[in-house]
C-alpha positions as CSV (number, residue, x, y, z in Angstrom):
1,X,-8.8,-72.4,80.8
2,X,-9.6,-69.7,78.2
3,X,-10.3,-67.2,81.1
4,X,-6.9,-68.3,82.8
5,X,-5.4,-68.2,79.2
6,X,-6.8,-64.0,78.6
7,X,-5.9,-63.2,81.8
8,X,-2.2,-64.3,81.5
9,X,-2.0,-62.3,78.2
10,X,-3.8,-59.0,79.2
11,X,-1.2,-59.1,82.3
12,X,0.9,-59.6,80.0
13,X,0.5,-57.1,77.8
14,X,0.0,-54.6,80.8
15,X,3.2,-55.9,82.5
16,X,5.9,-53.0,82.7
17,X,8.4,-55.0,80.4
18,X,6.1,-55.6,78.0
19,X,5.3,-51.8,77.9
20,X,9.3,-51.2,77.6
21,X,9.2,-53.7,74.3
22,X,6.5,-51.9,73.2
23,X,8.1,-48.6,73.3
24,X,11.2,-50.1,72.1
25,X,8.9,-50.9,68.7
26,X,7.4,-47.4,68.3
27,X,8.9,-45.4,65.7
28,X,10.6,-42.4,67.2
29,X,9.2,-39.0,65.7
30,X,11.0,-36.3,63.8
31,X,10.4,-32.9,64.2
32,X,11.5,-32.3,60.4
33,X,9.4,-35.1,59.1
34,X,6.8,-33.6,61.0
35,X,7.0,-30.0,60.0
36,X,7.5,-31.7,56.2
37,X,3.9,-33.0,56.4
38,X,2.2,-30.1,58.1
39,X,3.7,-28.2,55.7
40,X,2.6,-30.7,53.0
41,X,-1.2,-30.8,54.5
42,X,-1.2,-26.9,54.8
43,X,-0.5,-26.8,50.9
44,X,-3.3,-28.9,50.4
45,X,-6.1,-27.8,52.0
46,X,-4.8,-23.9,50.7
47,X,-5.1,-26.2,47.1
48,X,-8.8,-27.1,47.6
49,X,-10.0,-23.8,49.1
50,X,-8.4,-21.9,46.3
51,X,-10.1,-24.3,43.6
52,X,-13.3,-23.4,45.2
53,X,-12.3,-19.3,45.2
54,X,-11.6,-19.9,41.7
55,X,-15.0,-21.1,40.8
56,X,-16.8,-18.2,42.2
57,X,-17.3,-15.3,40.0
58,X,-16.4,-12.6,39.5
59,X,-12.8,-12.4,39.7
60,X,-10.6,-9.6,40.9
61,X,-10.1,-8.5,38.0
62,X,-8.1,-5.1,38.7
63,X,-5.7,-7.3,41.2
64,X,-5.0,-9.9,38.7
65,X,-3.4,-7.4,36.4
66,X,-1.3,-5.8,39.1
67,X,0.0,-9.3,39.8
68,X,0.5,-9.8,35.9
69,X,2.8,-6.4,35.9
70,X,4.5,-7.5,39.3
71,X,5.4,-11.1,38.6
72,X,5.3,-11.1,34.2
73,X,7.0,-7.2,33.6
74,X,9.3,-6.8,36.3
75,X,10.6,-10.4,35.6
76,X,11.6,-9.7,32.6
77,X,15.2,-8.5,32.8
78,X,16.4,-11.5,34.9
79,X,14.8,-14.5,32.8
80,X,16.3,-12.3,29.6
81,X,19.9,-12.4,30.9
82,X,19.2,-16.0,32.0
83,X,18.5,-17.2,28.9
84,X,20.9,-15.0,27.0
85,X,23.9,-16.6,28.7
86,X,22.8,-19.8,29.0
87,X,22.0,-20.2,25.5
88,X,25.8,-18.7,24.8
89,X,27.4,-21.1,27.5
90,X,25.6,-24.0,25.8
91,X,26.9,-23.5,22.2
92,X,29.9,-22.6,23.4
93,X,30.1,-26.0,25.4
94,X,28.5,-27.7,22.8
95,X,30.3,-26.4,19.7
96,X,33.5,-26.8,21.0
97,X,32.9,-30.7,21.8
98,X,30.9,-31.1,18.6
99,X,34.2,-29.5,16.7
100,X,36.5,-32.9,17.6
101,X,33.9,-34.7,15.2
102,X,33.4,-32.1,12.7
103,X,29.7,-31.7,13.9
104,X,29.6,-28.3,15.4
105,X,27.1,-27.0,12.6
106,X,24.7,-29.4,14.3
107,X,25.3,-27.2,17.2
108,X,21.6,-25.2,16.8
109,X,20.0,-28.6,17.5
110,X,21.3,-29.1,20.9
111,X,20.9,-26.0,21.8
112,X,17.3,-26.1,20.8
113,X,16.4,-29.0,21.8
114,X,17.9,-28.4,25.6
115,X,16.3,-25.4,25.8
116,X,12.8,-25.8,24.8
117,X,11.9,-29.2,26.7
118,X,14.6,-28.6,30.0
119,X,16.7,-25.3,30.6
120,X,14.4,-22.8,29.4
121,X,11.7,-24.1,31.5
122,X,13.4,-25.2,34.2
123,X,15.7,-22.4,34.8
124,X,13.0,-19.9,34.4
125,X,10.7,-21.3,36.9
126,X,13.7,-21.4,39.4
127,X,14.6,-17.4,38.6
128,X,10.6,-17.1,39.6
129,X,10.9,-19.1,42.6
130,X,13.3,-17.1,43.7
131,X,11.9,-13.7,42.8
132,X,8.3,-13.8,42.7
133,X,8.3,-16.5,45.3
134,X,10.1,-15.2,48.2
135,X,8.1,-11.4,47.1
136,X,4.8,-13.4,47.0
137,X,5.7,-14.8,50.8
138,X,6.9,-11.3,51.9
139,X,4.6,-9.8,51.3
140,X,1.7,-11.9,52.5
141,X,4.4,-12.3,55.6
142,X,4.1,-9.1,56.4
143,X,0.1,-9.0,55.9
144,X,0.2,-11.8,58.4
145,X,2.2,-10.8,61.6
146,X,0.5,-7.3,61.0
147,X,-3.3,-8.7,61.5
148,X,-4.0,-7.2,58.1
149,X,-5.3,-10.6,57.1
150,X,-6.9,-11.1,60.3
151,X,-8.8,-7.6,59.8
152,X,-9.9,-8.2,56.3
153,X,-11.6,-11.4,57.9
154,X,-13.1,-9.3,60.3
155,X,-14.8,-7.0,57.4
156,X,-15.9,-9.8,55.6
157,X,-13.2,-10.7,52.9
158,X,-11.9,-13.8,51.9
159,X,-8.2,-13.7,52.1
160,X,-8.0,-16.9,49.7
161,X,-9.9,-14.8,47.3
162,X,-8.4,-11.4,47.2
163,X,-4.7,-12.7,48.0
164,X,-4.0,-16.0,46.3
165,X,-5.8,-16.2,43.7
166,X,-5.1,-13.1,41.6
167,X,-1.3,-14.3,41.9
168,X,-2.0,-17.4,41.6
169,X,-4.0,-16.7,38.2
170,X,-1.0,-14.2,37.2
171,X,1.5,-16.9,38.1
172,X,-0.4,-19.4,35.7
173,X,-0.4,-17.2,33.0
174,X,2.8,-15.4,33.1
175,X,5.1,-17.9,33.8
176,X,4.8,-19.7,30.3
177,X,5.0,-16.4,28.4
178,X,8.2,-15.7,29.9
179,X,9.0,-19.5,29.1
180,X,8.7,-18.9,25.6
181,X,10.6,-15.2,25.6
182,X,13.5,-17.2,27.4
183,X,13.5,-20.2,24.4
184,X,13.5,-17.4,21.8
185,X,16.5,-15.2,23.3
186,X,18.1,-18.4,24.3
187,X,18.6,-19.6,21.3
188,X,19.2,-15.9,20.1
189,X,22.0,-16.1,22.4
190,X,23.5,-19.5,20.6
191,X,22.9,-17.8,17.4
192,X,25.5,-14.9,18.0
193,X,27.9,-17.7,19.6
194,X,27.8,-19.9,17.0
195,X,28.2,-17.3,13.9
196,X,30.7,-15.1,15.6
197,X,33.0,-18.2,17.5
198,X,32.1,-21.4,16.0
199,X,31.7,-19.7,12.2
200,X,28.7,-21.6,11.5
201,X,26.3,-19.7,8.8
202,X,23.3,-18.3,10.2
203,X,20.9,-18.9,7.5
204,X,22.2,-22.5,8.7
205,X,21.6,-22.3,12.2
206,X,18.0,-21.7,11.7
207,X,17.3,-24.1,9.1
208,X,19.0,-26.8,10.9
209,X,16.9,-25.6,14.0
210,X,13.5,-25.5,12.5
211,X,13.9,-29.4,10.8
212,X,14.8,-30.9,13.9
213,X,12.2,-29.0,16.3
214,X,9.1,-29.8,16.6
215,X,5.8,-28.6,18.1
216,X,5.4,-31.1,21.0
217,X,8.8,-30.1,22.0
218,X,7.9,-26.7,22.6
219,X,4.8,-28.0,24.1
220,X,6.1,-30.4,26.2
221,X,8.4,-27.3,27.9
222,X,5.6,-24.4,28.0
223,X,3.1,-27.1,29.7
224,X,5.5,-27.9,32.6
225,X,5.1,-24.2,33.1
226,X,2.0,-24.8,34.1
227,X,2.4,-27.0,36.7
228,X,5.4,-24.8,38.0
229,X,3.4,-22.0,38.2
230,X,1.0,-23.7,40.8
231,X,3.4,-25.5,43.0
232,X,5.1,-22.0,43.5
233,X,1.9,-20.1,43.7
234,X,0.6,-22.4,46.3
235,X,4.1,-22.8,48.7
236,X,4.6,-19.3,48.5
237,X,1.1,-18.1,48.9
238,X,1.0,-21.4,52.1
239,X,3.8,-19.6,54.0
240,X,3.2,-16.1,53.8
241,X,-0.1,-17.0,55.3
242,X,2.1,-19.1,58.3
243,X,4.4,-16.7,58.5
244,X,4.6,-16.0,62.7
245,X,6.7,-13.9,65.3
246,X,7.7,-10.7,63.5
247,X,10.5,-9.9,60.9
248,X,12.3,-12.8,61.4
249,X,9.5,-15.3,60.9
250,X,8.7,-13.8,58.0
251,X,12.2,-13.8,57.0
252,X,12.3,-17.9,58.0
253,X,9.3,-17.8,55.7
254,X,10.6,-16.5,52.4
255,X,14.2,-18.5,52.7
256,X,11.6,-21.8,53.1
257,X,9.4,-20.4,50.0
258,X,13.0,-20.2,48.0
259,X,14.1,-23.6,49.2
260,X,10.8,-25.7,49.1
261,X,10.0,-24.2,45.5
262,X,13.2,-24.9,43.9
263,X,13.2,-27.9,45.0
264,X,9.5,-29.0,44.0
265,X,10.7,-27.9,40.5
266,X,13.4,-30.0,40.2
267,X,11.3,-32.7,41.5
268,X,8.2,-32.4,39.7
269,X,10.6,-32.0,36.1
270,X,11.6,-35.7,36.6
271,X,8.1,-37.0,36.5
272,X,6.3,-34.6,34.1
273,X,9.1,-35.2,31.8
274,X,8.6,-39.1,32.1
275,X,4.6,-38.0,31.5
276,X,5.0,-36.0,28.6
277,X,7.6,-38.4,26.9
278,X,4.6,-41.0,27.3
279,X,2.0,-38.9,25.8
């Protein structure tokens, strides 16, 4: 009976129908979900091999500080007028909603406050995204559909080593340096609004600033920096390296580089903000 019984389900379960319900059970694929996850894995494994590069000394030492001057100096002028203007817009937003309850002098502290823990790192990390990001995938683009990369193998070189990790390294240190310069001019930027439009005193504006701040607030913004840095870094550097079929994969590349890092930022600023208000 238990034979009889095993044989009627294996039939069963081999019976064309039954194959047809099975089918009808199987989750159908996506081609985007897919891509998502190679993509995902590919950023992981380049994770773990440049972790190991970065253990091994020495490091490219004379390539680091190229990178520092590409992505730290020539960044400069666009995280400047960034932060300039936003910290203008945000008094100016600010002040003149502030000014119904007679609180505009307290104007300095929003204006701090949003820019030191959110807009200043945020919006600086998304001007590098978009910069150095899509320059970092270019170029390594280019290195890619060229066989440079494939040539440097050949000789011996570690791509991960001389490519990745000097920017990676520049990226990590950069990145919060311009953080800070971008808090400071920001601010600046809310200074000159508020004494010139909302009439508050200067010697007010910084006082009323420097009692409210404090350090873990500056922390908090300068060590998502950190993070940013790495998540870019690692996208970019990921598909430059994946870049295929000529100018216009490598132009497919740098528009994903753009896309994906912007949006990890934004992403990843929701849960390290939850983690730093915890610690």
């Amino acid at each position: 009976m238990a034979a009889i019984g095993t044989e009627t389900l294996t039939a069963g379960a081999n019976s064309p129908r039954s194959a047809a319900g099975l089918d009808r059970l199987t989750v159908p694929k996506s081609p985007a979900v897919a891509e998502a996850i190679t993509h995902l894995g590919g950023v992981v494994l380049l994770a773990r091999d440049t972790g190991r590069a970065l253990l091994r000394r020495p490091w490219e030492g004379r390539l680091i500080l190229a990178q520092l001057d590409q992505i730290g100096v020539r960044s400069l002028s666009i995280v400047a007028l960034t932060a300039v203007f936003t910290g203008m817009v945000l008094a100016l937003q600010m002040g003149s909603f502030l000014g119904k309850f007679g609180a505009k002098i307290f104007v300095s502290r929003i204006v701090g406050l949003s820019l030191l823990r959110e807009l200043g790192p945020v919006l600086t990390a998304l001007m590098i995204a978009g910069r150095v990001g899509a320059g970092i995938t270019a170029e390594l683009g280019s290195m890619r559909v060229t066989e440079q990369i494939d040539a440097m193998r050949a000789l011996g070189a570690d791509p991960i080593r001389k490519l990745v990790v000097p920017r990676l390294v520049a990226l990590v240190i950069m990145l919060p340096l311009l953080t800070i310069l971008g808090d400071c001019l920001g601010v600046l930027g809310g200074f000159l609004i508020s004494v010139t439009e909302l009439r508050v005193g200067g010697d007010f504006y910084f006082k009323s600033l420097l009692q409210y701040l404090t350090f873990s607030d500056l922390g908090s913004g300068v060590g998502k920096t950190v993070f940013f840095a790495v998540f870019i870094a690692l996208i970019a550097c990921d598909n430059g390296l994946r870049a295929e079929g000529g100018a216009d994969g490598v132009g497919r590349a740098t528009t994903a580089t753009v896309v994906a890092g912007s949006i990890t930022v934004l992403v990843s600023d929701f849960f390290l903000t939850k983690l730093f208000l915890v610690m």
